[in-house]
N, C-alpha and C positions, 0 to 999 in steps of 0.2 A: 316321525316315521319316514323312513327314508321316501323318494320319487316313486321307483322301481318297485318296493312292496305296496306301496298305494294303489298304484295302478294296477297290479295284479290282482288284490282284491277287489279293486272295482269292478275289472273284466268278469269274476268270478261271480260278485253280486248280479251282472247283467245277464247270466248266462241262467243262472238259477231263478233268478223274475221271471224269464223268459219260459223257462221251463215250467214252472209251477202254476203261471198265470194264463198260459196260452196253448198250450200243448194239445189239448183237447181240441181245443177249436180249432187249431192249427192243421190237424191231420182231419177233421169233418169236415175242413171248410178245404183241404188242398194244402194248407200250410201253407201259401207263397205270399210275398211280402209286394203289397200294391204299391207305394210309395216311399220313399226315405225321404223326411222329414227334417231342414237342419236348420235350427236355434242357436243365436247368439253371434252370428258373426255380423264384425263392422267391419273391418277390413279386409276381409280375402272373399272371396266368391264362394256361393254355396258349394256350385259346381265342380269349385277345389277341393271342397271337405269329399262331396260324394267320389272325386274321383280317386281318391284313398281309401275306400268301404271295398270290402272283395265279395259283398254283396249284395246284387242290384235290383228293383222291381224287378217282378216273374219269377224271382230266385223261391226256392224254398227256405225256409228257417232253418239254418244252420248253427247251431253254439259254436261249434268250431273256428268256422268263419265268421261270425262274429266277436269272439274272444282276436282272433288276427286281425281285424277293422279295426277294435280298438287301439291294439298296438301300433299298428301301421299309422294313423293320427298321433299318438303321443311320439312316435319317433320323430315325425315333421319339425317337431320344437317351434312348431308355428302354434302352442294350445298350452296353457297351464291347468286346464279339468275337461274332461271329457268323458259323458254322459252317455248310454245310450240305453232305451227303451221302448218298448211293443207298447204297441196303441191302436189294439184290433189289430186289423193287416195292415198298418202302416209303422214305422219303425221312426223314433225320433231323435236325432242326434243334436244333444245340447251340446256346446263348446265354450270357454272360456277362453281368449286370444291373448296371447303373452304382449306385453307393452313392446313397440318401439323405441329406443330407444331415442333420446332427443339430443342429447351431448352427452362427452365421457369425459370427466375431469380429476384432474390429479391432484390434492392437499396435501404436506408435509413433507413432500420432496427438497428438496436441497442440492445434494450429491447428483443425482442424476435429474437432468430436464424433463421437461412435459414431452418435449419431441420426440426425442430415445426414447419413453417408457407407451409414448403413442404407437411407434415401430416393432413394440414386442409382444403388444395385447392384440387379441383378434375381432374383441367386439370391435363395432364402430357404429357412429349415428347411422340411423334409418337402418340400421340392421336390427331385428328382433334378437329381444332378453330371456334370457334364460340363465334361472340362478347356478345349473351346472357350468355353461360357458363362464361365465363372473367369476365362479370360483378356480377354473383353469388359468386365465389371466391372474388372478391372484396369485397362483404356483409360476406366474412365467415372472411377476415382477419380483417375487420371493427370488427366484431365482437370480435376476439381473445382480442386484444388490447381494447376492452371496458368493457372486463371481469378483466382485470387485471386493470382498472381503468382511461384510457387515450380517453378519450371521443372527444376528441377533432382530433384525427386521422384522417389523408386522404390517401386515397388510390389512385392511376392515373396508368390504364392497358397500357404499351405503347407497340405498335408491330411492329418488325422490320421485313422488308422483305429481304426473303432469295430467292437466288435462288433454282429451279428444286419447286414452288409452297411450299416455308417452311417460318416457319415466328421465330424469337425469341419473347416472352412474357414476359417483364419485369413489374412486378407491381412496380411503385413508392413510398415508402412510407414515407411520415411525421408523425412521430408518438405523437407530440405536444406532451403536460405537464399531467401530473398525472394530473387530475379533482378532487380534495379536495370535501369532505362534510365542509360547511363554517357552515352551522348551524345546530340543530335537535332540534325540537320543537316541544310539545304536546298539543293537545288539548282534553278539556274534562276530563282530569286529578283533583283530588280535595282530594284524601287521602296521594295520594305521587308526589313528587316535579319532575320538570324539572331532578333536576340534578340525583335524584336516578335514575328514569328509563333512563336516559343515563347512569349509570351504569350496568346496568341490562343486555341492549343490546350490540352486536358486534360491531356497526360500531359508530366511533367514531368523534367527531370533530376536525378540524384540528388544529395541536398543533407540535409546533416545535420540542418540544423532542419526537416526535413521528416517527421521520428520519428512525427508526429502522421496523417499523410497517408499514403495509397497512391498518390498522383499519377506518385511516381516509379518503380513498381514497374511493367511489360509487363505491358500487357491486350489481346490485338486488337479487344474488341469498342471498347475507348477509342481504338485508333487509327482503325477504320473513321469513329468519330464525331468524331475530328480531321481524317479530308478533309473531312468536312459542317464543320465549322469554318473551315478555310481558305478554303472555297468560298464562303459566307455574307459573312466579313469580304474579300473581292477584290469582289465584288459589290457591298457596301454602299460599296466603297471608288472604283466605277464600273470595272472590270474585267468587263468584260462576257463575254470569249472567258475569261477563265480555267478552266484546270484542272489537277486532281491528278495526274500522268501514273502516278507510284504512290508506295506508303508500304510501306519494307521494313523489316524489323527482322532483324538478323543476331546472333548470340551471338556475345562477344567467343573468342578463339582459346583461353581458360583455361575459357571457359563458365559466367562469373559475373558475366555483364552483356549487356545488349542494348544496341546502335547502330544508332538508327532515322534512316534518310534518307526525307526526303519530294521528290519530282522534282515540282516544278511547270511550269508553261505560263504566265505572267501576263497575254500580251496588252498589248493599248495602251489607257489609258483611254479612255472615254468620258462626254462630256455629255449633259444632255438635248438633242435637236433640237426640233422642232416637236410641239407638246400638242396633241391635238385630241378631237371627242367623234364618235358614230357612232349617234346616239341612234334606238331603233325605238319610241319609246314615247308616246305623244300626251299633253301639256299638259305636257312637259317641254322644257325648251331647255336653251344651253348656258349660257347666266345664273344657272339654278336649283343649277348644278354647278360652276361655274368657282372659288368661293369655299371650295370642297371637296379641290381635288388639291392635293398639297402639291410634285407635280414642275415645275419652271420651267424652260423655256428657257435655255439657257445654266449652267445648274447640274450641277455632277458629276452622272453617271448611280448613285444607292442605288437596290434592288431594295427596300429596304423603303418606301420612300418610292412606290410604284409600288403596295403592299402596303396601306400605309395609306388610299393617295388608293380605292382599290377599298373598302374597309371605310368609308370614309366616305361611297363613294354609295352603297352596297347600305343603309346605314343611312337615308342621306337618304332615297330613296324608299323602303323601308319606311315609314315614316313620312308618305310621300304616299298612302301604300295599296297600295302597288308589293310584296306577299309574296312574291311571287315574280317574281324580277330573276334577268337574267343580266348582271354586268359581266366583260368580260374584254377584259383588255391586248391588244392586236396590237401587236407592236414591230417594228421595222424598222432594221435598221443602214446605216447609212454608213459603211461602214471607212476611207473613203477621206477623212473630214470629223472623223473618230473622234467620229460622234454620234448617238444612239438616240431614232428618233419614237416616239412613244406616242397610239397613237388606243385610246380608252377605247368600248368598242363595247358599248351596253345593249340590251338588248331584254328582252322578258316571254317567261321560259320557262313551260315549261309544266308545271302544278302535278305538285310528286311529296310524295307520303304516306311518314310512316315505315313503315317495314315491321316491323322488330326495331331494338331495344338491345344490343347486346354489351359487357358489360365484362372486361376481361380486366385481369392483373395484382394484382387482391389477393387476397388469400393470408389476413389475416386479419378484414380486416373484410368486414362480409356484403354482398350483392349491393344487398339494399334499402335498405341506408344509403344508397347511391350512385342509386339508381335513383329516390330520391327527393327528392334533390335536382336531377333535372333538368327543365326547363322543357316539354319533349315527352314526350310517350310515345306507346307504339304506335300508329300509327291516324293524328297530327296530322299536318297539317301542316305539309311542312317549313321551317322559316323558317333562318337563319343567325345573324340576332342571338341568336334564340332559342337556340338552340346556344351559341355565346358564353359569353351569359349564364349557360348551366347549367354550362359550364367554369368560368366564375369563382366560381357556388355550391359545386363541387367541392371547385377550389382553397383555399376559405376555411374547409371544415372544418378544415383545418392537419392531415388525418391523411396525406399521401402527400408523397413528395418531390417529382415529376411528377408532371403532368396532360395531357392530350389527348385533346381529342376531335374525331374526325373523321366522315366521311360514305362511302359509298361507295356504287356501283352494287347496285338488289337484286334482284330476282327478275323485275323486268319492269321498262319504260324509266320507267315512273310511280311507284315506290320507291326506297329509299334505307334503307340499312341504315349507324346510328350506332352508333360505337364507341368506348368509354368505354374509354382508356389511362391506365393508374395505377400507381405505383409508392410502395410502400407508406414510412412514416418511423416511426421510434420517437415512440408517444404519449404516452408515459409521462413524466412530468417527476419530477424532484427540484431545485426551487430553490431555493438557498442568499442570502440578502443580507446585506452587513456594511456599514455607516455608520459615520461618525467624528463625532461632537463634540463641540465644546470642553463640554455639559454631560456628556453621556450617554457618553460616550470612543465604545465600542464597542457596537454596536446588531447584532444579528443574526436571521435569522429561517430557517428552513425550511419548504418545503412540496411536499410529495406529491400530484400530481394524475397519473389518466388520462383522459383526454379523450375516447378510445374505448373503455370500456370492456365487455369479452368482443368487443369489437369488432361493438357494438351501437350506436354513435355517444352511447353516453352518458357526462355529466361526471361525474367523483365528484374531492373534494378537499378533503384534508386539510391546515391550516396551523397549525402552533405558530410564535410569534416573542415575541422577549423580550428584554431588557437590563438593567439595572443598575436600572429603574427600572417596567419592564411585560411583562405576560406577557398573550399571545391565544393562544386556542383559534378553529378555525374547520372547521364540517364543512358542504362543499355538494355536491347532487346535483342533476343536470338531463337528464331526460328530455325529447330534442329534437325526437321526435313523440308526444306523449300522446296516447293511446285509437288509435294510428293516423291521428293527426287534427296536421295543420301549424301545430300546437301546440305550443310548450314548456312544461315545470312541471318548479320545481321546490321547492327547500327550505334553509335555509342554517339553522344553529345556532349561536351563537357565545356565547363568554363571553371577555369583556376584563379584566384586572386593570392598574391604568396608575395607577401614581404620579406625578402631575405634579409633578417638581421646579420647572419655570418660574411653577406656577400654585397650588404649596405645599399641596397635598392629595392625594386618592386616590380612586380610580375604579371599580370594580367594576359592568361592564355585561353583564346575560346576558340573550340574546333570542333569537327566533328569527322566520322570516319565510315565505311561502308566497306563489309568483310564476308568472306565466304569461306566455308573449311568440304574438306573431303579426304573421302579415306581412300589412299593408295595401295594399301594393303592391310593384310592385319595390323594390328597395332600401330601402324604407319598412316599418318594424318598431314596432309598439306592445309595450310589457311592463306589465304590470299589477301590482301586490304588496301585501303584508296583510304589517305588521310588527308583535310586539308583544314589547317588552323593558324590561327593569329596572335603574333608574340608580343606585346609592349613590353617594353620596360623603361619605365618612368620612375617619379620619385628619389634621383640614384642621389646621394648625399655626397655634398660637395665635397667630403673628404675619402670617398668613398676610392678605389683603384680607380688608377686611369684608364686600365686594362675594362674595366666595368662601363666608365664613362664614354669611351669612345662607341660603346655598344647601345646607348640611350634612343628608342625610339622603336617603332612598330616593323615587325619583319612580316611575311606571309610565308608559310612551308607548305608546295605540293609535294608529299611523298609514298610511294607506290612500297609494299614491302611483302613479303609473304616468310612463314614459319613454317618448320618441318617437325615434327613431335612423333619420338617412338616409346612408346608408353606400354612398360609390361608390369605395372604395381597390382598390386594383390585389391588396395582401393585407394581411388584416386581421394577421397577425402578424410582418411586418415590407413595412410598404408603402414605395413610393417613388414613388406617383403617385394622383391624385386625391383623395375629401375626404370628410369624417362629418361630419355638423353630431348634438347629442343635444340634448336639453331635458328637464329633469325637473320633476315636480311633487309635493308632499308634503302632506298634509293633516293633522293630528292633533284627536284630541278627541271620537272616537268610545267614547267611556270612555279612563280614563288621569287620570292627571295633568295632563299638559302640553298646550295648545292653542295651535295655529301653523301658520302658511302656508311653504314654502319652495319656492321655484325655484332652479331652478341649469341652466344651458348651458354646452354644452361643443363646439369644433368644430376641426379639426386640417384643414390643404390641403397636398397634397406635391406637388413640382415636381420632374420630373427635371432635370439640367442636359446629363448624360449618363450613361453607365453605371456611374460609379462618383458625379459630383459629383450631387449634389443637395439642394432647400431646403425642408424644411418650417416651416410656419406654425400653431400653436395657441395656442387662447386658452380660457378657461374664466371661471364668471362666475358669481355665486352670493345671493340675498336671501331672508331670513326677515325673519317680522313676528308677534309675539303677538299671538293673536284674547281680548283683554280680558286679556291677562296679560302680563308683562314673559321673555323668550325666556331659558330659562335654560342656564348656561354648559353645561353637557353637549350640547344642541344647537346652540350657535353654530358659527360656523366658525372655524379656525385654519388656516393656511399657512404654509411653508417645509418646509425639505425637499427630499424631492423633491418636489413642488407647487412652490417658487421657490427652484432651488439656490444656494448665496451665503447663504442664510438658515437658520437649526436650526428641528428643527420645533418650532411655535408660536414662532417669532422673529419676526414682520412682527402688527404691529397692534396694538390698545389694549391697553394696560398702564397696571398702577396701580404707579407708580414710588415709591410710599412701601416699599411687599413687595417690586417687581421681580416680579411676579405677572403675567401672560399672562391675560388677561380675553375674547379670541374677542372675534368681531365680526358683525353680522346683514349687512355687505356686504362682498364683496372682488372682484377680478376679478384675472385672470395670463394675461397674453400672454406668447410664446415666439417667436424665431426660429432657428429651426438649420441653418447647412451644415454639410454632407457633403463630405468631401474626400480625397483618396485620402494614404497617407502615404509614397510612394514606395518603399516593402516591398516583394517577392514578393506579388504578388496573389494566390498560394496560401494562404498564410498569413492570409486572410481579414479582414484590419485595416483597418477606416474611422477616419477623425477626423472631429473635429467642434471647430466655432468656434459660442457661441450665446450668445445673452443674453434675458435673464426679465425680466418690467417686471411690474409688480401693486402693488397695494392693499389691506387690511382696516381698516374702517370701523366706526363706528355700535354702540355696545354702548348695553344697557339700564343704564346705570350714568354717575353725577356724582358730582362731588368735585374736588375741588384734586387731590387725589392722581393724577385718573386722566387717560392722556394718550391723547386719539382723536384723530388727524386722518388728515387721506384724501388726505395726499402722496403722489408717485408714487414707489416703489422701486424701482431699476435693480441686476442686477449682470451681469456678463457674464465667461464664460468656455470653458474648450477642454474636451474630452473626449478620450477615444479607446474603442474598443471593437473585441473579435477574435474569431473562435470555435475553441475549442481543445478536446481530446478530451473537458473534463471541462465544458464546455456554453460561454456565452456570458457573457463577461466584460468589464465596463465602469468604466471611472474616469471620474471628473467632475472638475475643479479649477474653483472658480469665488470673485469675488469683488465683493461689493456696490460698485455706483460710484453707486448712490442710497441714501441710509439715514438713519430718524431714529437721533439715538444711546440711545436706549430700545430700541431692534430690537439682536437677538440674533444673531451671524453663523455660517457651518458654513465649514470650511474647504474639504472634500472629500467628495468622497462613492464608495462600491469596492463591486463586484455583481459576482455569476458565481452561474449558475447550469447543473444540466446536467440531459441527458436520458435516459430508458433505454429 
């Protein structure tokens, strides 16, 4: 019998004793009730139970109010039986005390920890049991485990009784098999196929190499986010009436798979119609705009293209002085023409201030990491680009998987309240590299870095790498607001041991360095540093270059250097649009050994083509000069590698061909081009290719002789790559092959990386 009906007829048993056994007496004698009597408690105070009763000595005998006493006690959930009855003028209230509980314990978990399924239930020790609350935690761990796709879970609350009224709480769980999508099927589709719009969306059908992925496992919050999928790709595609009519997911009849139908609507495409402008704004016309909307006349009707062209005038006149703009679309359909006007209607609204920052979603890093990197705060302003732009700062710390930030109405029609949407990613790396070649065979390295680390936004990283012929050490840390102040510092320590086989000696480098960066303007970043390290070169082999040998022995480098970095990528950790240009500067000779000038530039431009093809462009570029000294081989440059793949490192540039000795160069420069190209895989699967080719140069040593070969040809090689990302991080092959080369240059065949995250 359920709680609720129990206690109802109990009220109703007490009401009626009452009446039958006492009534008489009750109204000869006054009726009023001399004492309230209360049985059965250990742990709570009488005083507790009476001050729950809504009737006290003096009172008269009420049913009424006592049918509400007893309620008012079983709501407490401090009582599993609750008794009450007349005894002459005194009234006696038995109770039954629900146990405390003494631990809460988890059995048959696996998939998820004892922790996580601690943080979801709401009993907990020393708090009082009650088999309704048990059975709610039950629905919440049901729940955890149907979110991550095991629908098939059971849950069993078992209670073990303790003495002094305590109980243990063990849930039981079988958490049964991942629940597969077996199929996804559309109806009402007729422009585009089955199989595209399951590309389109998130969740995927189940498919063996998908071992890696939950794409194929039932998520509703993933299907909800596949209508916004569908919906986005019929839009861009000029489907302007589209929509989702619904998305069901039904268990299959054994109840070991889902079959998800999506019902759509698609409509009849449309184009653009007529462009036009609706300007309220003085020393604006429609000239100043026209070379801004990227919608034409006659062009399929994309919503993003609608999206953009509005992003680029609110940008434009900001930049007239226009802070505060209102652009917004009016559209107009012709069904009958199947085509959509667009009048772009501007005017100057009227200023609104932040009010507040919200951020929501991180969990481990702190509010102020985030809060400071954005461009407003309380009080400004509000601009859009400005917004934007702190989006894109966000984004570029690489600690979140998602970003958004948006706007909303705030406390009165002149605020706006922004909100910082985050969703948090593993910062933690461990990456792994292995190289091939033809000297070194196998070249390998690791390194451990967390990038936020206590989730304080600071770097710390550790790297050993080493091979058959060099071993590095490297420890760096970076504090990315020092004293509080939009400031970096940090520190890097290294010690290098590196046998140069190519250049028949040995290397022993230990330094360390102390560096500052700041921001000059947007996107514009100055770094400052103080390096100061120690060169040996020992071991040189007696047949090694002379040019090598006369160099044997320990140097000291004080060198002061600062870098300039303007950086407009979409993400600095894997961009696919816009562009960095750096330039470096190096000075030595403030005590030290060695005195010299070095520059070096470096700039990368990425080109979408579309959402999967696209082309970048890098080039890097590099000269030293001794100030009254000849530039000694530890500070020259060397390339190939990866710096120009097709080449082993130190394979491109002067050489003294009597040794076969690698001599560096005081100039070189390396251009790069690369597509991006899809490789007809499951796009789950995450696999891009690539077609590239490297062109560069090294030049110009401090050194003559018959022996020794400088010239400053151009070297070419060009090759394919591929790259995927799979549980154990991101994995990349290179095959490439020189089609420019002197035959003194040294070739690599390939080159194999994977690294992962935690």
């Amino acid at each position: 019998m359920p709680s609720s009906l129990k206690h109802w007829f109990q009220a109703v048993a007490v009401v009626v004793a009452l009446l039958l056994g006492g009534t008489a007496h009750a109204q000869s004698a006054g009726g009023r009730v001399s004492e309230i009597e209360v049985q059965g408690t250990q742990r709570i105070d009488p005083g507790t139970v009476r001050s729950y009763m809504l009737i006290q000595p003096g009172d008269l005998f009420d049913a009424d109010r006592l049918d509400r006493s007893l309620k008012a006690l079983f709501a407490t959930g401090l009582f599993a039986d609750v008794t009450i009855r007349r005894q002459g003028d005194a009234l006696v209230v038995s109770v039954v005390e629900n146990p405390i509980i003494n631990r809460i314990a988890f059995e048959g978990n696996k998939r998820i920890d004892d922790e996580e399924l601690a943080r979801e239930v709401e009993l907990r020790p020393r708090v009082v049991f009650t088999r309704t609350r048990a059975q709610q935690d039950v629905q919440r761990i049901v729940e955890i485990y149907r979110r991550s796709g095991r629908y098939g879970v059971t849950v069993e609350p078992k209670v073990i009784q303790q003495p002094q009224n305590r109980v243990d709480l063990v849930f039981e769980i079988d958490e049964g098999e991942l629940t597969p999508v077996q199929t996804i099927s559309f109806i009402g589709n007729k422009r585009f196929s089955d199989s595209t719009l399951r590309g389109v969306i998130q969740t995927k059908e189940y498919a063996f190499y998908r071992f890696l992925s939950t794409a194929d496992t039932y998520d509703p919050d993933r299907l909800s986010f596949d209508r916004e999928l569908l919906r986005r790709f019929y839009l861009e595609s000029g489907y302007a009436d589209f929509r989702v009519l619904s998305a069901v997911a039904e268990l299959t009849p054994n109840r070991e798979a889902f079959v998800v139908t999506f019902t759509v609507e698609e409509g009849e495409p449309y184009n653009f119609g007529q462009i036009g402008f609706d300007i309220g704004l003085p020393r604006v016309t429609e000239g100043d705009l026209n070379g801004l909307v990227v919608t034409e006349t006659g062009d399929r009707y994309d919503s993003t293209k609608v999206d953009e062209s509005v992003d680029a005038i609110t940008d434009k006149l900001g930049n007239l002085g226009y802070a505060f703009v209102d652009v917004r679309p009016r559209v107009e359909r012709h069904p009958e023409a199947q085509a959509i006007d667009i009048t772009y209607q501007i005017g100057e609204a009227s200023k609104v201030f932040v009010e507040r920052i919200d951020i929501v979603g991180n969990v481990r890093t702190l509010d102020r990491v985030i809060r400071r990197e954005m461009n407003l705060v309380e009080g400004d302003a509000f601009n859009v680009s400005q917004m934007r732009r702190s989006e894109r700062r966000i984004r570029n710390l690489g600690f979140f998987k998602s970003v958004k930030v948006t706007n909303s109405e705030g406390s009165a029609p002149d605020r706006t309240v922004i909100v910082v949407e985050v969703e948090e990613q593993p910062t933690g790396e461990i990456s792994f590299g292995i190289g091939y070649s033809s000297v070194d065979a196998v070249i390998g390295d690791i390194g451990i870095r967390e990038r936020n680390l206590l989730g304080r936004g600071q770097d710390l990283r550790f790297g050993v790498s080493g091979s058959a012929s060099s071993t590095e050490y490297d420890i760096s840390f970076t504090e990315p607001y020092f004293l509080g102040r939009d400031v970096s510092a940090g520190f890097d320590l290294f010690r290098v041991e590196r046998e140069y086989t190519e250049s028949s000696y040995s290397e022993v480098r230990t330094g360390g360095s102390l560096r500052a960066g700041y921001d000059l303007a947007p996107d514009l970043r100055q770094s400052v540093n103080y390096t100061l390290k120690s060169t040996d070169i020992k071991d040189v082999e007696s047949d090694a270059s002379r040019f090598i040998r006369e160099q044997e022995g320990t140097t000291v480098v004080s060198q002061f250097g600062q870098t300039l970095t303007y950086d407009k990528r979409d993400n600095r950790l894997d961009p696919r649009e816009g562009y960095i240009g750096q330039f470096t500067t190096e000075i030595a000779g403030a005590g030290g050994d060695e005195r010299f000038l070095r520059l070096k530039a470096k700039g990368a431009y990425y080109y979408p083509l579309d959402n999967v093809w696209g082309l970048a462009f890098l080039g890097q570029a590099g000269y030293i000069i001794g100030l009254g000294q000849d530039v000694s081989i530890a500070e020259r440059f060397f390339i190939g590698g990866h710096t120009f793949r097709g080449f082993e490192k130190a394979g491109v540039g002067p050489r003294d061909v009597s040794s076969d000795d690698a001599l560096g160069g005081n100039q070189y420069y390396v251009g790069s081009v690369e597509l991006t190209f899809p490789t007809g895989l499951p796009e789950d699967l995450g696999m891009r290719a690539f077609v590239f080719s490297d062109v560069g140069s090294l030049w110009n040593v401090d050194a003559s002789g018959a022996e020794v070969r400088d010239v400053n040809s151009i070297r070419a090689s060009f090759g394919v790559g591929v790259e995927f990302v799979t549980a154990f991080g991101r994995i990349r092959v290179d095959a490439a092959e020189p089609v420019l080369k002197e035959d003194f240059d040294k070739t690599e065949l390939f080159r194999f990386s994977f690294g992962t995250r935690f």
